[in-house]
N, C-alpha and C positions, 0 to 999 in steps of 0.2 A: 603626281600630286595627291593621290587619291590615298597614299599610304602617310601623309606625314601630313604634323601638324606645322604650317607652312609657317615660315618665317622670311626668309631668302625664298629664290626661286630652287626651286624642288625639281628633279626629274626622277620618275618611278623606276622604266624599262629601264634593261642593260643600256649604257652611254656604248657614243662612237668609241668606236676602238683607235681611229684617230693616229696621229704617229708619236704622243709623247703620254704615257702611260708609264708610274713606278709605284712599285709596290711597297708600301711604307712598314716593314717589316720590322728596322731596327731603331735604336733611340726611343726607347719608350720607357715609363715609369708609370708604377701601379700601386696602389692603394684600396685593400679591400674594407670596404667601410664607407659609410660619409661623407664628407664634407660641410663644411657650414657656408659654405657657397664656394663659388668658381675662385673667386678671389682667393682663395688659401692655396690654389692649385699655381698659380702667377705672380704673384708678389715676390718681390725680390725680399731676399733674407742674407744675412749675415751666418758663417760654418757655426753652428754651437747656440744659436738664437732660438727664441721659442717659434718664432715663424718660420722654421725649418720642419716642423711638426705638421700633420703627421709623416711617418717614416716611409720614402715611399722606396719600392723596391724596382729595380731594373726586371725587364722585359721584352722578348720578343714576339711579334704578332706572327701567324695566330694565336690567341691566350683566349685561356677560362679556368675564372677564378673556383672551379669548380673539380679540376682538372685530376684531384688527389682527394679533395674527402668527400668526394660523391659516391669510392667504395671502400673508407675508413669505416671499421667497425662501431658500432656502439655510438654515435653520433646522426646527428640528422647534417642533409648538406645547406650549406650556406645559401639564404636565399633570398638576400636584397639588394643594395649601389654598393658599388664600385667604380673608382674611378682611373682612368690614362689620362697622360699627357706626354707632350711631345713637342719639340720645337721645328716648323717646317721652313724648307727655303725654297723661295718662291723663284722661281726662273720662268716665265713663261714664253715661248720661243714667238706668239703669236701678237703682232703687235692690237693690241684692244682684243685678245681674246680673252676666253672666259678660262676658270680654275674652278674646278670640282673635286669634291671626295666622293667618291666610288663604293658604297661598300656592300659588303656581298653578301654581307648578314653580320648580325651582330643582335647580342638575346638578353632583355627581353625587349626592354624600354632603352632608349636611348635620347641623347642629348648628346649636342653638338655645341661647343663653344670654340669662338676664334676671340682670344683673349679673353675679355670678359662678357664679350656680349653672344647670347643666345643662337643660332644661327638656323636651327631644325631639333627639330623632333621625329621620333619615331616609334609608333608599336606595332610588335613583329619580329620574332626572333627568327625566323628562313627565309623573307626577301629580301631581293637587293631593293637599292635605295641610294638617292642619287644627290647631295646638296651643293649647289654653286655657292660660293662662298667669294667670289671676284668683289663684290661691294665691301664684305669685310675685310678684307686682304685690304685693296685701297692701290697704295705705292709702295708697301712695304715688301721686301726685300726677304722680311725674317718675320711669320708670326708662332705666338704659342698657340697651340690648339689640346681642350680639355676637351675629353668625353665622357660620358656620365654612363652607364648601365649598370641596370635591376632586373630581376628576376624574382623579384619579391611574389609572393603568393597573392593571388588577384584572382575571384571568383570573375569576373566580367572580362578573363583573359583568355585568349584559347594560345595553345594546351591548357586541358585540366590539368590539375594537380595531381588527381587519380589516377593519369595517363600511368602506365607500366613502363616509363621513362623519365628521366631527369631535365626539369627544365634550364637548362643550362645559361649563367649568365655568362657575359665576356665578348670580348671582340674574338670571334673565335672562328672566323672569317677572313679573308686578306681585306683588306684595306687599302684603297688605290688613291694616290694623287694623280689627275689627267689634268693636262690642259687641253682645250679644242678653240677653234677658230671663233670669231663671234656668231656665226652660221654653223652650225656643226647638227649629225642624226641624232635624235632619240631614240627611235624603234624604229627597226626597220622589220616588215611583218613579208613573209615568202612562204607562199603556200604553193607546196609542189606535188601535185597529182598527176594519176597515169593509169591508165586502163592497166586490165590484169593479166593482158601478155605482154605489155610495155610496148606498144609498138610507138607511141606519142606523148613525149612528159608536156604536164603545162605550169607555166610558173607565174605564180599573180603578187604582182606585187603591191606594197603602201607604203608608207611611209613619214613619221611623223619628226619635226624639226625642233632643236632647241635655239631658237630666235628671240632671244630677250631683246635684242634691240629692232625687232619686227624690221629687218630687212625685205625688201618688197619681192625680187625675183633674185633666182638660183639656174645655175647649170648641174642637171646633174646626170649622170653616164651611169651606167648599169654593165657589169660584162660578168659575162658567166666564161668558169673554166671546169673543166674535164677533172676527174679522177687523175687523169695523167698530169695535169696542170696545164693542159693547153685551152687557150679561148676559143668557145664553140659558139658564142653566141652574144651580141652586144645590142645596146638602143642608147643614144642619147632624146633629153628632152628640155625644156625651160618649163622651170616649177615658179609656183606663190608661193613659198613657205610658209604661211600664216599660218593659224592656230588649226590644231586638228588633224586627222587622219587623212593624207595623200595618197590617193590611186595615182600608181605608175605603171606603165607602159608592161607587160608581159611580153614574155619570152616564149618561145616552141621546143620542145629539144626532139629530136627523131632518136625510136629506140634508144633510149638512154638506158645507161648502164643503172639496174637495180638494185635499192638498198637491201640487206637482208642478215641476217646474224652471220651467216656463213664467206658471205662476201659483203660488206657494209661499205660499199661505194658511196663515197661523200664526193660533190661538187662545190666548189668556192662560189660564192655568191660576192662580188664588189661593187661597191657604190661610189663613185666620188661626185662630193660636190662641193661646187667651186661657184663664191660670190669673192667680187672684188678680186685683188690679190690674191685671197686667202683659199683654200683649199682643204677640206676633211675625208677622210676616208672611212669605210664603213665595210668591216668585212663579216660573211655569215657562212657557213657550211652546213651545206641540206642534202636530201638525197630523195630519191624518186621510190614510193612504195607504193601496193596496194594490198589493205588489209581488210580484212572480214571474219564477223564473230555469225557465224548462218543461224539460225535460228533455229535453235534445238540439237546443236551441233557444234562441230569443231572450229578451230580457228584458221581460217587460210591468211596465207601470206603470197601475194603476187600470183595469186590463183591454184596454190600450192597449200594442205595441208601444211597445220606445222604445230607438234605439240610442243606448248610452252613448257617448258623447263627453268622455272623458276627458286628465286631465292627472294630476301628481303637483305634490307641494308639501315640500318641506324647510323646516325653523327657519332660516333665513339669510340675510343682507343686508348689501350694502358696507356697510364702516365700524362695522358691529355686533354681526356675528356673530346669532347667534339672540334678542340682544335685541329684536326688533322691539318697536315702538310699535304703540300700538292703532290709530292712524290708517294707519301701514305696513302694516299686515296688511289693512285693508277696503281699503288705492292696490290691495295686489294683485290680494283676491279679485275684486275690481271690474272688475281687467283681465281676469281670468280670463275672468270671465262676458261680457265684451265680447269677448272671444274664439270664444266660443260654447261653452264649457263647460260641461255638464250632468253630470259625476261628476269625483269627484276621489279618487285615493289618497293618504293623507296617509304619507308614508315618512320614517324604518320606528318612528315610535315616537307613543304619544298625543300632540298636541298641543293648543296652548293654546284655550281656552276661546272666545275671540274668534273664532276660526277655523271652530267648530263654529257660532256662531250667525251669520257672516257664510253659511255655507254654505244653514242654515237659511231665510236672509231671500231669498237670493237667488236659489233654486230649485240648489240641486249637492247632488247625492248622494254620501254619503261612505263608503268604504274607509276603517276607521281599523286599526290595528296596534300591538301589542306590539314592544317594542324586541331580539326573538330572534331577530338578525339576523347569520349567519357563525360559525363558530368550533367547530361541534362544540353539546355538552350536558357542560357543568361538572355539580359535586352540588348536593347538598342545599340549600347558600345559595344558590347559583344557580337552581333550580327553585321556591324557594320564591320569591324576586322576581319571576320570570315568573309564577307562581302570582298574584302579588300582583298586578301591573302588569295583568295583565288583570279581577283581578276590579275594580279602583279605575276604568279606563276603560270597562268598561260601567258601572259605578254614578252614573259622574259623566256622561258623556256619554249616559243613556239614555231621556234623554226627549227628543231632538231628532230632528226627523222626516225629517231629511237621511241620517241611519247606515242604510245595508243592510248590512255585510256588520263583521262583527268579525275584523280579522286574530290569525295566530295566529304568523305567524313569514315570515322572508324568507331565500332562498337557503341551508336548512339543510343542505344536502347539501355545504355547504362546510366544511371541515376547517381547522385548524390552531393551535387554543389548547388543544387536548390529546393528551397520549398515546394517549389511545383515540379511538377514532370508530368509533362500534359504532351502523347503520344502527336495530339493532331498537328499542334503548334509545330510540334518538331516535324511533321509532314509538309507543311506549309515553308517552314523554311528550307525544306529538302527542295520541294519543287523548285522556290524562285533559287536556290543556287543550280539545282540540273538547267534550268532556262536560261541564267547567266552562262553558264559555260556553252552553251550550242550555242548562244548570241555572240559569243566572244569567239568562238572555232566549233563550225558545225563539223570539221571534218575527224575531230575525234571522238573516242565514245564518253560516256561519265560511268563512273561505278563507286558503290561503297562494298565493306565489309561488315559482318555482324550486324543488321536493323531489321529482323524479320518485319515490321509493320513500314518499311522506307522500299522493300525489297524491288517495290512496282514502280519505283519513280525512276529509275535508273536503267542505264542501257547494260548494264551489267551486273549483274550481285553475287557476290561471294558469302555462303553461310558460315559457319563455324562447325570446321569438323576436324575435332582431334582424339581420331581413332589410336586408342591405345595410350592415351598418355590424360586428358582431362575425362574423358569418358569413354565407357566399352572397352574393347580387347582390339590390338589392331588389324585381327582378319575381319571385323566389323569396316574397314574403310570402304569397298569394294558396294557395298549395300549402302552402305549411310550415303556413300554420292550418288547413287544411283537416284535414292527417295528425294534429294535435295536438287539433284539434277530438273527432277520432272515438275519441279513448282513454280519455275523460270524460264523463260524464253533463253537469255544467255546469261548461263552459268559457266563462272571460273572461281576453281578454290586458290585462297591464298591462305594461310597459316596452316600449318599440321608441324607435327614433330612431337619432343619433348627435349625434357634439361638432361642431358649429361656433365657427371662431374670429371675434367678429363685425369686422367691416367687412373682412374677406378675402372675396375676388371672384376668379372663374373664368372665363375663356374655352369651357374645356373640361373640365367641371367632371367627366364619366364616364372622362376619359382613367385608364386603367389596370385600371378593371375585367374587362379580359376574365384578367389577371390570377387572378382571384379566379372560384374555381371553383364552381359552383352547388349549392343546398342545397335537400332537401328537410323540413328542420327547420329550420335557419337558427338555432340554440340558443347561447346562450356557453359556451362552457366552459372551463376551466381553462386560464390565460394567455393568454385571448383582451384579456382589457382592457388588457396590457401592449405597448407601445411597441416592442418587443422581440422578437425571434424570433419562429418557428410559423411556419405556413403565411401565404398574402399573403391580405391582410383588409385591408379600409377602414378599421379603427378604426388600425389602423399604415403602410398604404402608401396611404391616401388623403390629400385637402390639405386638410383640414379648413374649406373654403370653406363660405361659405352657400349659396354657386352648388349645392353637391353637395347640401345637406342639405335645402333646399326643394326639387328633384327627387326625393329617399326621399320627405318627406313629402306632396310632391302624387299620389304615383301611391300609398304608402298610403290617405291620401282617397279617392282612385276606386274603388279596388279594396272600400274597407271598404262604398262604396254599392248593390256587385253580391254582398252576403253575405248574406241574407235570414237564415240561422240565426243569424246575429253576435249574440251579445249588445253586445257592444262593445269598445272599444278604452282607453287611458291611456297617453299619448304620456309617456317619461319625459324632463325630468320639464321644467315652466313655467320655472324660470329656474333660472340655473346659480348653483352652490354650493361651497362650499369643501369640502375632503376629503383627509386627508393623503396616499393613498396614489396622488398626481398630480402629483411633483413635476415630471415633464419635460412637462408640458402648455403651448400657448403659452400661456396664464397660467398660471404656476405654483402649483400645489394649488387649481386650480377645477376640478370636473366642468363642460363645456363645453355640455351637450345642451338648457342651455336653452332656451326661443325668446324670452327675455327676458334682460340678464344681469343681476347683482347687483344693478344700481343703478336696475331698471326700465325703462332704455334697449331699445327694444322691436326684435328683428332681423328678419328679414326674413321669418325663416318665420311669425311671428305673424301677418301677411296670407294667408299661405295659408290657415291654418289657419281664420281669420275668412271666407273666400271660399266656405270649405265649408259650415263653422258657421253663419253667420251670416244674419238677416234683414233687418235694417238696411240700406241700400243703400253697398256700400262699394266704392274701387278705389284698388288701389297700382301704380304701376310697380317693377316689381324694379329697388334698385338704389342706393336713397336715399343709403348708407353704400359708394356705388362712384363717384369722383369722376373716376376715371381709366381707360377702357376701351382697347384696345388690339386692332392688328393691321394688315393690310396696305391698303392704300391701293385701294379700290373694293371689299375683302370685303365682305359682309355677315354681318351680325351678329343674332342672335339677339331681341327687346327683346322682353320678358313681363311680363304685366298679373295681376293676381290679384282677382277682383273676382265678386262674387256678383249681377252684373247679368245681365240677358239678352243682351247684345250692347256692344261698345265699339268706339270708334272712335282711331286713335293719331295722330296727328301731332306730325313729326319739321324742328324749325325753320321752322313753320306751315303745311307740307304736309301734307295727309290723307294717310296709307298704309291706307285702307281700315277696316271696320266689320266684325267678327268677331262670331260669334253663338257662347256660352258651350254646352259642352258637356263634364261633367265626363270623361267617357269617353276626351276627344280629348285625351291627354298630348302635352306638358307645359303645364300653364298653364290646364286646362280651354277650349285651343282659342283664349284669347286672346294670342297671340303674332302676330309681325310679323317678317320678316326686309328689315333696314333697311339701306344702305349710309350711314355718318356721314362729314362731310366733319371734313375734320383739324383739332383744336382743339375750337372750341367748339359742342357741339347742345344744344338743347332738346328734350325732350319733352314732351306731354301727351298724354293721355286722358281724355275723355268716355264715360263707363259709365251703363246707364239699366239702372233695376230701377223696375217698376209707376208709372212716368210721371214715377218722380225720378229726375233728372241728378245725375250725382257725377263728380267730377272728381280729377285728381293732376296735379302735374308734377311733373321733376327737370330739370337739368343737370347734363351731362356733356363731360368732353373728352375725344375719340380722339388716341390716342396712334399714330403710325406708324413711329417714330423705334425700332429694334431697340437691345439693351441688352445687355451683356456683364456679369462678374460684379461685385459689391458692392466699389469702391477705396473709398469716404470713405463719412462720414455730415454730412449738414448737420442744422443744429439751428436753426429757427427760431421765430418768432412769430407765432404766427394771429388771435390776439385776445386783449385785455385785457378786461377784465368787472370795475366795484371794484377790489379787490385780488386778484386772481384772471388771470391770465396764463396762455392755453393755449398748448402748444409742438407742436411736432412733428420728429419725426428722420428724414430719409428716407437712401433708402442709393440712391447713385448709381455709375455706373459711371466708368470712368476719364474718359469726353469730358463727364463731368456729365448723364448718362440716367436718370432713376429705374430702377429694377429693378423691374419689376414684378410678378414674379413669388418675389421673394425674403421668402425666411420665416427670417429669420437672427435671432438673441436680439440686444435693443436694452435697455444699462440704463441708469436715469437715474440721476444723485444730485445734489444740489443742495448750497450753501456760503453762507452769509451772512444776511441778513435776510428769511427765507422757507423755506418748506416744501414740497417736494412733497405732492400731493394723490394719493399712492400708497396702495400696501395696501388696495387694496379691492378686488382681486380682478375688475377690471372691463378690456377691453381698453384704454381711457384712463384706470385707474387703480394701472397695477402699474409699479413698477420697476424691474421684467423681464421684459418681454413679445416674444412672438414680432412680427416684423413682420407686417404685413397688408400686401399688395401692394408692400413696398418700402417701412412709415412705419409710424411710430407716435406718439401722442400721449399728452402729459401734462400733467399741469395743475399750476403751484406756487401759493402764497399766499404775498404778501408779508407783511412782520409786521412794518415798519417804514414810516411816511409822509414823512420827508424823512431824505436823506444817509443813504439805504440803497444798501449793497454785497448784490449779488444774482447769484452766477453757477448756472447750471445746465448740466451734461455730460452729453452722450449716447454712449454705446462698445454696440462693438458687434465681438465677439471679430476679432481677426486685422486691424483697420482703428484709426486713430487716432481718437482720444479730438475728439470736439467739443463746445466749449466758448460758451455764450453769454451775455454782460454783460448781465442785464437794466437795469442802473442806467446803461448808455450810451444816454442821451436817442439816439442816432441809429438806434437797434433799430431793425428793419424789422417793421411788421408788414402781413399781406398784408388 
């Protein structure tokens, strides 16, 4: 109740899971814009009438209206009401039970209408949220239901608007019709602790009721089952269900089997409870940990060091914006964890539920946070939704065995959406939210990142150190944690990195950092993240290569191996994301730092990262997304392997160049490099990598370029493959004698005419209609939308050079 503004009865925490639960995915209509009330949304109209107005467009959940021009160029994204609608059929299998909508989020502000009358409210774009709507239903059979959401700009709203992400409107969440019994759970609350060799789990339970019609006594059974799925443990009892948080009966478990990244043993937790007839069911999955952050030291796990191996994770994805699918979200986590990820920071706000039990299944320990992110400290509606947003995500995420740490804020020492910015206040509201969360779950820790003057209120702090890319040079990382290490009881860093644009390639990828003056914080600070002026810094006078950015991150790897006190790391962040306040980036409004981008296209630091991480036997040659290397005619060249074997061996156009034995110490590449001279045109490469008597193999192709290049005169625009209806182009930028330019990073837009679409707006290096060049080319993909006696042209410009224009409907198209 604490989250809405109440009309119907309201329940906050995750609802019984119950036995009739459907996810209201299809049958939907949208309209981005207004309304002049609900009524326009349900009134019956006549085909061709003015009450057919506005146009509404068919849809499936999850949606956000936001989905496509949150990384269109040259535009701001959209950011006020919209509305859905949908007609539901009500079947409820429960005679007098109740009917609820479930929803898992949905951003920013919302409204809930069952016909025309009102039913809930809600502010809070990442909790769930829960409204009965049984009085409004009634007897009917069949009602309309209209939803309202905005995300209109709102200084008294957390997120800021500052935020370095997009506050996303839309049902962009699943959305559930349940019915439950007239008796049915709210929260069921399992706190499962265990000494640090596990000889004895203990499991405490509570549990609170959804009782509109205040039935007086309940039966309810408790059983616990095994990893395996067998019941190890049960208790019946007779409950009051009345108002309020219920202590039930605990359980013992002997040596239970331990949760951990490596082995992430989950246990079933069942509830039923049965008044009258009727019968609810209540399921939870937890598992048995013990964690420790020592003081002035590392992190244990079940009495076990354990350096975390972190990433971060944003709501976002080509083409959808923060709607991901359920399947979207386990491609990533999946990647994640094949990556070698054992923690993860979810930034900067609760997220969806799915998220939380992939982490669970798959051993990642999770960093979760509130959305008080930039801006100062607004009043009273402002602190009361931070108030709220935190108590609703520990309630709802508190039985997963993946949460250590509950966040409480990011980057608050940033200023700008009010007149005031008064350090203490914002102290004061640090404390009473660090005291809200121990009051609500002592058993995990609280942490912020970035508030040097908050740093002491918290069980945890993470400073700001982005060695090599916002400040300093990146063998400054090694030093800057050290000095930030010693100002805190327990320190964990979370963001480091920098932007890569993917399939841009370097020869000489450190050329300019002597530039760039050394640090022994290596901290962002104000105007560091801008394009623009200040002192020279990588994030502005570097070349935003991979070449550069798997060099920061292979010698962060090494260095983080020679840290014994390290708790750990969180490389920010897995894949890049859209964010309005980017627009001069080469893709326009994407954060670039992912090692993955939008569309799951995996770049090159993902191999590093996996070489460190990982057990598996793996090997890549750097380079996959470099089709063209360059230089003088007998140099040699650099060629680097990333591979968590013991030794590999390279051959260049079937000659051996020797067998290197892995040493992470030995930078760059962990020792596996090779210095090759390429004959002009076309090489081959492979390598043979051996980890515990498995062979693993890679190869690429590449061609050297010897042939020198002057600046950018024309662009060519050609065809590289058809695929179906799907035609991939490319624009390269050549010099006057017709040389690729290969080092040219100049803007290339595309726009298409006739029977076909580009495959832009997605925020992807091969999906934007304004993208920077990668080494002299860029690509893009259209879809035709006609099958015979289709006109199809597509143009690529590219500032100061003529316009290139290509017929695809000219059967003589070349494609290579």
């Amino acid at each position: 109740m604490r989250s809405i503004i109440l009309l119907l009865p309201v329940l906050v925490a995750t609802i019984s899971v119950a036995q009739q639960k459907q996810r209201l995915t299809d049958g939907w209509e949208f309209v981005r814009g207004d309304l002049g009330g609900v009524w326009e949304a349900v009134r019956p109209h006549k085909p061709g009438s003015p009450e057919t107005l506005p146009i509404w467009e068919a849809v499936t959940l999850p949606h956000s209206y936001n989905a496509v021009d949150a990384v269109a160029p040259d535009v701001n994204y959209y950011q006020g009401p919209a509305w859905y609608r949908t007609t539901l059929a009500i079947n409820n299998p429960y005679p007098d039970g109740r009917i609820l909508l479930h929803f898992e989020g949905a951003g920013q502000k919302t409204e809930v209408y069952i016909h025309t009358e009102k039913v809930a409210e809600h502010v809070g774009g990442y909790d769930e949220w829960t409204v009965d709507i049984t009085e409004a239903v009634g007897d009917l059979n069949e009602v309309q239901l209209s939803i309202r959401s905005d995300n209109s700009r709102d200084l008294e709203l957390i997120p800021s608007d500052l935020s370095d992400f997009n506050v996303y409107g839309g049902l962009y969440r699943y959305l559930n019709l349940v019915y439950v019994p007239r008796l049915s759970v709210d929260k069921l609350f399992a706190t499962a602790t265990v000494d640090t060799k596990g000889r004895e789990g203990h499991l405490t339970l509570s549990a609170s009721f959804h009782n509109p019609d205040n039935i007086g006594e309940a039966d309810v059974s408790v059983e616990l089952f095994g990893p395996d799925g067998k019941r190890i443990a049960s208790q019946q009892q007779r409950v009051a269900p009345a108002g309020g948080t219920l202590a039930l009966d605990g359980l013992i478990v002997k040596h239970p089997l331990l949760w951990s990244p490596a082995s992430p043993s989950l246990y079933t937790l069942r509830l039923t409870l049965v008044s009258g007839g009727d019968t609810a069911i209540h399921t939870e999955r937890i598992g048995f940990r013990h964690f420790e952050f020592a003081e002035k030291g590392p992190f244990y796990l079940n009495g076990e060091r354990l350096l975390l191996r972190g990433t971060h994770r944003h709501e976002d994805h080509a083409g959808v914006g923060p709607a991901m699918t359920e399947e979207m979200i386990w491609q990533e986590m999946h990647m994640m964890k094949d990556m070698g990820v054992n923690f993860i920071r979810l930034g900067h706000y609760q997220q969806s539920r799915i998220v939380l039990e992939a982490c669970d299944s798959l051993g990642i320990l999770v960093w979760e946070e509130i959305p008080w992110c930039r801006g100062g400290l607004g009043g009273e509606v402002y602190k009361a939704q931070a108030r709220r947003m935190l108590t609703n995500m520990i309630e709802q995420h508190y039985n997963h065995p993946s949460v250590i740490i509950w966040g409480l804020g990011n980057e608050n020492d940033w200023p700008g959406d009010f007149e005031e910015f008064d350090k203490q206040k914002i102290r004061a509201f640090m404390k009473e939210l660090n005291d809200l969360s121990h009051q609500l779950d002592p058993s995990r820790k609280t942490a912020i990142r970035r508030c040097d003057f908050c740093k002491d209120i918290v069980d945890v702090y993470s400073p700001s150190i982005w060695a090599g890319w916002y400040r300093g040079v990146y063998t400054d990382y090694k030093t800057a944690s050290e000095t930030e290490f010693e100002k805190v009881d327990h320190f964990l860093h979370v963001e480091w990195g920098g932007d890569s644009h993917a399939r841009r390639h370097s020869e000489n990828p450190d050329n300019g950092l002597s530039a760039v003056m050394n640090s022994t914080t290596a901290d962002e600070r104000a105007g560091d993240a801008s394009l623009f002026g200040g002192p020279a810094r990588v994030s502005k006078d570097g070349d935003w290569s991979e070449s550069y950015i798997v060099n920061l991150i292979d010698w962060h790897l090494k260095e983080q191996e020679t840290m014994p006190w390290l708790t750990g790391t969180a490389y920010w962040p897995f894949k890049d994301f859209s964010t309005p306040i980017r627009p001069e980036n080469p893709v326009p409004y994407v954060n670039q730092k992912g090692v993955v981008e939008r569309n799951f296209n995996k770049k090159e630091s993902y191999y590093v990262f996996q070489s460190y991480w990982t057990e598996k036997p793996m090997a890549h040659i750097y380079g996959h997304s470099w089709p063209i290397r360059w230089g003088k005619a007998g140099e040699e060249k650099m060629v680097k392997v990333y591979s968590n074997g013991t030794e590999a061996e390279l051959f260049v156009n079937g000659v051996s160049h020797g067998v290197r034995k892995r040493n992470s110490q030995d930078f760059p590449a962990a020792g596996l490099r090779w210095m090759v001279q390429f004959k002009e045109g076309q090489n081959t490469l492979e390598v043979v990598a051996k980890k515990d008597g498995i062979i693993v193999k890679d190869s690429i192709t590449q061609v050297y370029q010897t042939a020198a290049w002057g600046k950018p005169a024309s662009v060519r625009l050609e065809a590289l493959e058809t695929n179906a209806d799907t035609v991939t182009l490319q624009a390269t930028l050549l010099d006057e004698h017709g040389i690729q330019c290969l080092d040219a990073v100049d803007y290339i837009h595309f726009s298409a005419i006739g029977d076909g679409e580009l495959l832009a707006d997605l925020g992807t290096s091969d999906g934007a209609r304004t993208v920077q060049a990668y080494n002299g080319r860029a690509i893009i993909r259209v879809k035709r939308t006609a099958a015979d006696g289709e006109k199809l042209v597509v143009a690529a410009k590219s500032p100061g050079l003529s316009t290139a224009m290509l017929d695809l409907s000219d059967p003589n198209v070349f494609y290579h």
